[in-house]
C-alpha positions as CSV (number, residue, x, y, z in Angstrom):
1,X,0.0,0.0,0.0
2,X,1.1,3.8,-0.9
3,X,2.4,5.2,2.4
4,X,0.1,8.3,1.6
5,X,-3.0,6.3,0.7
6,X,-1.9,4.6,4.2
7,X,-1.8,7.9,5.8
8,X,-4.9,9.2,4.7
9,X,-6.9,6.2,6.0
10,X,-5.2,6.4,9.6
11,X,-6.1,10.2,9.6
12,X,-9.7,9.2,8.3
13,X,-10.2,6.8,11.6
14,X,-8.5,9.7,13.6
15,X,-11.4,12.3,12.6
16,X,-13.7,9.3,13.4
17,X,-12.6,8.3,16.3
18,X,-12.2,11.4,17.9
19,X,-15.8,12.4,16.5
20,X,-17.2,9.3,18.5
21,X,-14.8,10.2,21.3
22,X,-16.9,13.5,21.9
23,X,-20.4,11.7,21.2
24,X,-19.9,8.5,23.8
25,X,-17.5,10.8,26.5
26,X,-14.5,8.6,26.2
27,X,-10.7,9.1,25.6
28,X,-10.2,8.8,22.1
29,X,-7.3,6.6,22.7
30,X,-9.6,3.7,22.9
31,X,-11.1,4.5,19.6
32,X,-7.6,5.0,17.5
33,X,-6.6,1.4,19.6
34,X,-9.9,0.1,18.1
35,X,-9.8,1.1,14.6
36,X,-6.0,0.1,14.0
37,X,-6.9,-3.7,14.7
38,X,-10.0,-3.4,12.6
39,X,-8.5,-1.6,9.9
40,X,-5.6,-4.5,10.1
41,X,-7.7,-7.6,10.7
42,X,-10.1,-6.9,7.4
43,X,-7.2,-6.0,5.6
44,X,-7.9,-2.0,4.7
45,X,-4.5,-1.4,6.9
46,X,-1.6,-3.8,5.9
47,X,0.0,-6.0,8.4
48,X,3.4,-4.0,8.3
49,X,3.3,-0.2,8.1
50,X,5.3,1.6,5.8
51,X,8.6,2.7,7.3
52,X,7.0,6.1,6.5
53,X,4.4,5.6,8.6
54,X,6.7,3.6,11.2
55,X,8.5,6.9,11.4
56,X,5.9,9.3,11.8
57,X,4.0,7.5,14.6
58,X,7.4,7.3,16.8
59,X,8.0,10.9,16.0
60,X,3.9,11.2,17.3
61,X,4.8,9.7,20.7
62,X,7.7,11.8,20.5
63,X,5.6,15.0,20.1
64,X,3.3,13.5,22.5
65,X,5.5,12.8,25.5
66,X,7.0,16.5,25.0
67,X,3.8,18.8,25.1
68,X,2.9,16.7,28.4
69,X,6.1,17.3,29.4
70,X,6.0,20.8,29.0
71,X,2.8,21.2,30.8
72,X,4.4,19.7,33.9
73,X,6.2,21.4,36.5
74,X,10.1,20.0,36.9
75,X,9.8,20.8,41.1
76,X,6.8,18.7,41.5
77,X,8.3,15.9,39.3
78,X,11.3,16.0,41.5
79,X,9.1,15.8,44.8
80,X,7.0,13.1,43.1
81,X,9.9,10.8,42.8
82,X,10.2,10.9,47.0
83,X,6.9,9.5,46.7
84,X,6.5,7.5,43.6
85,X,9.5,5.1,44.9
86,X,7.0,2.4,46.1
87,X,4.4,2.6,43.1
88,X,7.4,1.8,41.0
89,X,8.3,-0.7,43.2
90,X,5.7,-2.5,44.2
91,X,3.6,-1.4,41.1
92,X,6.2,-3.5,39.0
93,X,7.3,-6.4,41.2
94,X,3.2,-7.8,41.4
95,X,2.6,-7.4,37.7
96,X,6.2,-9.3,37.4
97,X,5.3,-12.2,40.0
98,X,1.8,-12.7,38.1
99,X,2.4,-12.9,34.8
100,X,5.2,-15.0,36.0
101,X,3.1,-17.9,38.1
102,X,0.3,-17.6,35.6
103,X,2.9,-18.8,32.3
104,X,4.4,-20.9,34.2
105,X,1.6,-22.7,35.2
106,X,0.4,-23.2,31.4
107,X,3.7,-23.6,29.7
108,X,6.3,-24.9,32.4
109,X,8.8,-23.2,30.6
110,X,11.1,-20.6,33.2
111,X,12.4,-18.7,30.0
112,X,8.7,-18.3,28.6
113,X,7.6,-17.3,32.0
114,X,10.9,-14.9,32.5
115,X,10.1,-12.8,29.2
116,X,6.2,-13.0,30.0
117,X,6.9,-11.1,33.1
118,X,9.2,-8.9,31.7
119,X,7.1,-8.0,29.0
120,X,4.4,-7.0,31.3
121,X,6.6,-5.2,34.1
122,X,6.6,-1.4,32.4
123,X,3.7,0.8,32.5
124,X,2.5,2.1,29.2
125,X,3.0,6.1,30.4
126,X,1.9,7.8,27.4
127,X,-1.3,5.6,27.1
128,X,-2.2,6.7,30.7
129,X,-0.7,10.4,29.7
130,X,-3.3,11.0,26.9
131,X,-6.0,9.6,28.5
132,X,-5.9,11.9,31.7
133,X,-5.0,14.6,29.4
134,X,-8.3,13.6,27.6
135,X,-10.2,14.0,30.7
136,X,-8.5,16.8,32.4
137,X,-6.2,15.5,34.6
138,X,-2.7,15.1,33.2
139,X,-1.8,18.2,36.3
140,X,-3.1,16.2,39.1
141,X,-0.7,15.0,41.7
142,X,-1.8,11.6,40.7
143,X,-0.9,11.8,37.2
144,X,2.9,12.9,38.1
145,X,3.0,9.9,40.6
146,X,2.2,7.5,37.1
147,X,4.8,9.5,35.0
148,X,7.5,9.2,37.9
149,X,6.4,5.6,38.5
150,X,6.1,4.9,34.8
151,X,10.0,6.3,33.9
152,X,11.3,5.2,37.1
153,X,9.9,1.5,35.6
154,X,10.9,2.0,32.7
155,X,14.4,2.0,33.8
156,X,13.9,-1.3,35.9
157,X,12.6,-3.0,32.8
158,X,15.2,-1.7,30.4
159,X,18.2,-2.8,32.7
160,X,16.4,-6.4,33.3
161,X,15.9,-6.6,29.8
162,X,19.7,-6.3,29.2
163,X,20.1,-8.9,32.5
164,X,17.4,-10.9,31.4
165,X,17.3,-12.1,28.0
166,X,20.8,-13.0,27.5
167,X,20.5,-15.7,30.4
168,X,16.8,-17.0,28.5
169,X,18.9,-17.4,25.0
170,X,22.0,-19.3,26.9
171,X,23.8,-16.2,25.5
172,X,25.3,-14.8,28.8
173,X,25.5,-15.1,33.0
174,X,24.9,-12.2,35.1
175,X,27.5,-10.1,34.9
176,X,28.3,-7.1,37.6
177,X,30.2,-5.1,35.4
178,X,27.2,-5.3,33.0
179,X,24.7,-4.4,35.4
180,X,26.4,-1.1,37.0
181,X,27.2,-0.1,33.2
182,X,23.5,-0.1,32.6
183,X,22.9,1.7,35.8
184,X,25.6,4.0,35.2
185,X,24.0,5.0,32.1
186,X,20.8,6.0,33.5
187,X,22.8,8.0,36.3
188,X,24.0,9.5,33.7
189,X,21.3,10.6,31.5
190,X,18.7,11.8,34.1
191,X,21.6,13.8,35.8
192,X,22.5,15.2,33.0
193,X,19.1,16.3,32.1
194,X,18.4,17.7,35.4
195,X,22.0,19.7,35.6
196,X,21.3,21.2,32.1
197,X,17.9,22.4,33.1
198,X,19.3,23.3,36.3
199,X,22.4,25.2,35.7
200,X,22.7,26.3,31.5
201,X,18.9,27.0,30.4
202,X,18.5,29.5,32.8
203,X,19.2,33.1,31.3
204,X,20.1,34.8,34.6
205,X,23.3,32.7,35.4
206,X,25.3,32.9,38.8
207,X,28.7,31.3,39.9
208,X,30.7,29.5,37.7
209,X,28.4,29.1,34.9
210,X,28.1,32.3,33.9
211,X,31.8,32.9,33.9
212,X,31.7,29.8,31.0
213,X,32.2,31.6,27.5
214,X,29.1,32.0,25.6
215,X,27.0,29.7,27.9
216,X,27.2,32.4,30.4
217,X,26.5,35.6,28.3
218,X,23.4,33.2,26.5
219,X,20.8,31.7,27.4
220,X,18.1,29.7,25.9
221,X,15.7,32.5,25.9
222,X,18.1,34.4,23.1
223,X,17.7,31.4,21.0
224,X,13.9,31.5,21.8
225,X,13.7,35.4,20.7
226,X,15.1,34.6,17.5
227,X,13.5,36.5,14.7
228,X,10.8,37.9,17.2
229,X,9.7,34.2,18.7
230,X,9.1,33.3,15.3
231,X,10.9,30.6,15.1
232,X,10.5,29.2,19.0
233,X,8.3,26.2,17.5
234,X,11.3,25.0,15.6
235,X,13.4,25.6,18.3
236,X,11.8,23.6,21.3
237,X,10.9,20.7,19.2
238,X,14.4,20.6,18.0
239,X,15.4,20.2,21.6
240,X,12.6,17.5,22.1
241,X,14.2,15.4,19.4
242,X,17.5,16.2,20.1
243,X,17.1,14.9,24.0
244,X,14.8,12.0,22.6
245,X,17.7,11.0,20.4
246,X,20.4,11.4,23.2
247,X,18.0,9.0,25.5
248,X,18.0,6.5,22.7
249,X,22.0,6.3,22.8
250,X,21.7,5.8,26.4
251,X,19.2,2.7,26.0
252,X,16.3,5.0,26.5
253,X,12.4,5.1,24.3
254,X,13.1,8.0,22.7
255,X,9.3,9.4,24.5
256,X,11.4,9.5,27.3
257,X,14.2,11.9,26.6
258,X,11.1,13.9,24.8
259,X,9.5,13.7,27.9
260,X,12.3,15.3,30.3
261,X,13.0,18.0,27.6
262,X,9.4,19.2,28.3
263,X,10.5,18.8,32.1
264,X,12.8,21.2,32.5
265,X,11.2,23.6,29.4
266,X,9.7,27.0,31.5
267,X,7.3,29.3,30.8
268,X,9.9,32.4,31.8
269,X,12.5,31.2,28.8
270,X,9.7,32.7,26.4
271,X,10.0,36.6,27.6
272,X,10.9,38.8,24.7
273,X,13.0,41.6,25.4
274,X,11.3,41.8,28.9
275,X,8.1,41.7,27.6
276,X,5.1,39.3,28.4
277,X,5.7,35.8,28.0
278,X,2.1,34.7,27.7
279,X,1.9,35.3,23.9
280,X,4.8,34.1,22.4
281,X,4.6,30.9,24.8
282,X,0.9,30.5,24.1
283,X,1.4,30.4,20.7
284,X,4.4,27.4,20.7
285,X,2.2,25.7,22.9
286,X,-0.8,25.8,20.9
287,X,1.2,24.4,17.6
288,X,2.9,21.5,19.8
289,X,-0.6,20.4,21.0
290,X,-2.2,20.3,18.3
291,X,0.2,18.4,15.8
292,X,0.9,15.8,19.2
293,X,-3.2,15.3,20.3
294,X,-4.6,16.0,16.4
295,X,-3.2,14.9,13.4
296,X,0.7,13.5,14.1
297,X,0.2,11.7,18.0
298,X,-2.7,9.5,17.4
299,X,-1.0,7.9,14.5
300,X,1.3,6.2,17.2
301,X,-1.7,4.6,18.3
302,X,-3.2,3.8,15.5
303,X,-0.1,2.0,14.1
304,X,-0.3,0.4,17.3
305,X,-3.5,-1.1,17.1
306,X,-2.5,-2.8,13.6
307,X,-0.4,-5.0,16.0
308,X,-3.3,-6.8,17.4
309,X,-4.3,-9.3,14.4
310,X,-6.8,-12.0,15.1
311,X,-6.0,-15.9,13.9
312,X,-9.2,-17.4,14.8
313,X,-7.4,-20.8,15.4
314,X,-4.8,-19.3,18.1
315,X,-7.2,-16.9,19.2
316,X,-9.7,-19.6,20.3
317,X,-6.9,-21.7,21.8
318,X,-5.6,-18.8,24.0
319,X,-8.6,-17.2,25.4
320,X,-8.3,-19.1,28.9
321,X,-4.7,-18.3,29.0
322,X,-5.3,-14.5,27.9
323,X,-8.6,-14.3,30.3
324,X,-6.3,-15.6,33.5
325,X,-3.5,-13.3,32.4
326,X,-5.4,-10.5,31.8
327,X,-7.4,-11.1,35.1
328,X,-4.7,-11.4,37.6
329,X,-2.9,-8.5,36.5
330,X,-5.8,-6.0,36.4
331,X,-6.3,-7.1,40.1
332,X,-2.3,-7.2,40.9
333,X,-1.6,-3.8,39.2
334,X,-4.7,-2.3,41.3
335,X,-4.1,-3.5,43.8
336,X,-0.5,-3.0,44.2
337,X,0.0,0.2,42.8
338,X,-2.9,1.2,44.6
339,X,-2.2,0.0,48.2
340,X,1.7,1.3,47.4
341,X,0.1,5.1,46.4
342,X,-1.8,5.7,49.5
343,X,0.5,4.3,52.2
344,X,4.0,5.0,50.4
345,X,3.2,7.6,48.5
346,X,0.4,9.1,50.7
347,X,-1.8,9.6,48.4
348,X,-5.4,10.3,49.2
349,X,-7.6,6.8,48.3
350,X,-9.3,8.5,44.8
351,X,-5.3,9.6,43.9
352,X,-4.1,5.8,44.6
353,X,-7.0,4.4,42.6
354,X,-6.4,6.9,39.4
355,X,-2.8,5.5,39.9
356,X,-3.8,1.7,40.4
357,X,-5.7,2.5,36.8
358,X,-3.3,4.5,34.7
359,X,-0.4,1.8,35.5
360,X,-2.4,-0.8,33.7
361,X,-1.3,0.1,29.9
362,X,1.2,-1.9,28.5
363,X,2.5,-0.4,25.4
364,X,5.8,0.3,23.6
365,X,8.4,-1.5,26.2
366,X,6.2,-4.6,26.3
367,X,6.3,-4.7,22.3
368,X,9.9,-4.3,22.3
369,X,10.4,-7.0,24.8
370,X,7.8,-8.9,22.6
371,X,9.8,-8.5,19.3
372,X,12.7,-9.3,21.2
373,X,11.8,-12.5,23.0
374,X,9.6,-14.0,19.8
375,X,11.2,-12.6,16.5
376,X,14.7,-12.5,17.1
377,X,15.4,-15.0,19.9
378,X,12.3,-16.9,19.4
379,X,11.9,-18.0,23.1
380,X,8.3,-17.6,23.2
381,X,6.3,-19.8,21.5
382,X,3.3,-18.7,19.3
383,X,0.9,-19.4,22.0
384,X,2.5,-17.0,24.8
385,X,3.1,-14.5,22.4
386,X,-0.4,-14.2,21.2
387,X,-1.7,-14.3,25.1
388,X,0.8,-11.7,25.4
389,X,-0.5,-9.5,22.7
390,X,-4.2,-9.9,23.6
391,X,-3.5,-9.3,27.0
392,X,-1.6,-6.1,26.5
393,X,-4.7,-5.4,24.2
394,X,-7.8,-5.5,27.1
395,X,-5.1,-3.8,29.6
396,X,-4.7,-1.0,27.7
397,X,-8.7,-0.9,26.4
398,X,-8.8,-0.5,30.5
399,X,-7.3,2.2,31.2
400,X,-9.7,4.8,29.7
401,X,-12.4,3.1,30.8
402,X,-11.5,2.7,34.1
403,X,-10.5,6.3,34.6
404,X,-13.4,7.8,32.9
405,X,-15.5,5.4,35.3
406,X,-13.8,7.1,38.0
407,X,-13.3,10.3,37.1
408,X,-16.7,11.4,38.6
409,X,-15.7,9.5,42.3
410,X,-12.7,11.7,42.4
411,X,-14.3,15.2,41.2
412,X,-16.6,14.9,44.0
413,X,-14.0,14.2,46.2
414,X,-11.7,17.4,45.3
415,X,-14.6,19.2,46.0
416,X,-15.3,17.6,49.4
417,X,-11.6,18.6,50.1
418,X,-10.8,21.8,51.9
419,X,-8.8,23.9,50.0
């Protein structure tokens, strides 16, 4: 298929789906999910997207991750981590320990059960981004809890992805030096992030910085004032992919170096000349949105949803595999992430439920560990990947539903709350 042709379609099912968003009240995410496997499973959609397409639906959850990003505030991100420690932890280790017992129980295999655990360990974060964007909460304290949780997880699951897999293929043993070389690298990364928000984007420099030639005399608000602001669009999402790009290098979804770009991003950097901020920062913002939540973002998911294709056959023969699997880890996830948020994280109970239901997705890590475990290495047999797939498929159809459910619980209780 033409990759425009293909193009045009996906954008046709994003104008319907966000039209039947609006008309039944639920996150559109669900909607671009649906179409994608029905486009794919009646053949419309091919099986295997252009790279074209490929490309410009990683470059969506790229824009994505970085307009919620920027609409975050870094201080409360840093203070969420103090609290987000146990949701990552416990939030991950259930999810981990189910998935695990449940393979193992149908397959007897430790290397299936390893990589089915694995696969389910990392929380879909811009899944559960978009859809409490959708419904107005992607500035609660809840949602930064998920986006803490979710990275913090997502460094977990990347380092036991390099631990892990080598010992299911027969490859490799543990190896200390490897393990504090992936650590390293995420010491690394994230401290560098936070030291170059810290210490060089700021335009009024103090102390050593500002003695550093050029650094110190300019900041990133000159390069923001460019031609008047006009080119401050193309300047910030340059940054996005630049940082997106560095966190790939380090081992890193690309989302998530978009992500702490947006982080450490400020509404001040946008003053002109001394001037008002609110236009010129307005104005980027508004562009950003709308090519990540309109026309560019929702192709991620919509590429996404062409990964679900239905073999009657396997599908019949997995559905008590895929209902246990799916089962015990809505409950575990809930449950843990839950119970973890309100007595670790001190979270109020409607908070520590939002967060028990945004940490269900399972999204881009899971597929990687997927491709990983069945196409290349080919430890998981056709069975467990399609439980896999289907599973990750009614997890992530649950997370909209599930906060749009609750959303009305937890209105009423921030009203109930004393300000």
């Amino acid at each position: 298929m033409d990759p425009l042709v293909q193009l045009a379609i996906i954008w046709v099912g994003v104008y319907v789906a966000s039209v039947m968003a609006a008309k039944t009240k639920l996150t559109s995410v669900l909607y671009f999910l649906a179409f994608g496997s029905l486009m794919v499973n009646v053949g419309i959609l091919p099986t295997e997207s252009a790279p074209f397409i490929r490309d410009f639906a990683e470059f969506g959850i790229i824009l994505i991750m970085f307009a919620l990003g920027v609409e975050e505030n870094t201080k409360n991100f840093l203070i969420s981590i103090k609290r987000s420690w146990g949701i990552a932890f416990f939030g991950a280790v259930a999810p981990f320990m189910t998935a695990y017992s449940i393979c193992d129980y149908y397959w007897h295999d430790t290397n299936i059960s390893i990589m089915c655990g694995l696969t389910m360990t990392a929380t879909a974060v811009s899944l559960t981004m978009v859809s409490l964007k959708s419904l107005g909460l992607q500035k609660s304290k809840a949602a930064t809890g998920i986006m803490t949780s979710a990275v913090l997880d997502d460094i977990a699951s990347l380092a036991l992805v390099a631990i892990l897999v080598p010992i299911a293929t027969g490859q490799a043993e543990v190896s200390i030096v490897a393990i504090g070389w992936i650590i390293g690298k995420a010491v690394l990364f994230f401290g560098g992030i936070a030291l170059v928000g810290a210490y060089l984007l700021p335009h009024d420099l103090s102390g050593w910085v500002a003695q550093v030639p050029l650094i110190g005399r300019y900041g990133v608000r000159d390069l923001l004032a460019t031609g008047h602001g006009e080119h401050s669009t193309l300047t910030v999402l340059l940054m996005a992919l630049v940082v997106g790009l560095l966190a790939h290098e380090f081992g890193f979804h690309p989302a998530v170096g978009a992500y702490m770009a947006g982080l450490v991003l400020r509404e001040e950097y946008f003053l002109l000349e001394g001037k008002s901020s609110y236009g010129s920062y307005r104005r980027t913002k508004t562009v950003i949105d709308n090519a990540a939540f309109s026309w560019i973002g929702p192709i991620f998911f919509i590429d996404l949803g062409t990964k679900i294709i239905f073999d009657w056959e396997v599908f019949v023969a997995v559905i008590p595999q895929t209902f246990f699997l799916t089962t015990g880890l809505f409950v575990a996830q809930i449950v843990s992430a839950g119970l973890a948020a309100r007595y670790t994280g001190k979270f109020s109970f409607y908070e520590s439920m939002i967060i028990g239901f945004g940490m269900l997705g399972r999204a881009e890590l899971a597929f990687v560990v997927m491709d990983i475990a069945y196409v290349q290495n080919n430890i998981l047999s056709t069975e467990a990947f399609f439980t896999l797939m289907f599973t990750a498929f009614w997890l992530n159809v649950a997370v909209p539903i599930t906060l749009t459910l609750w959303k009305p619980l937890y209105d009423r209780a921030e009203q109930r709350t004393p300000p």
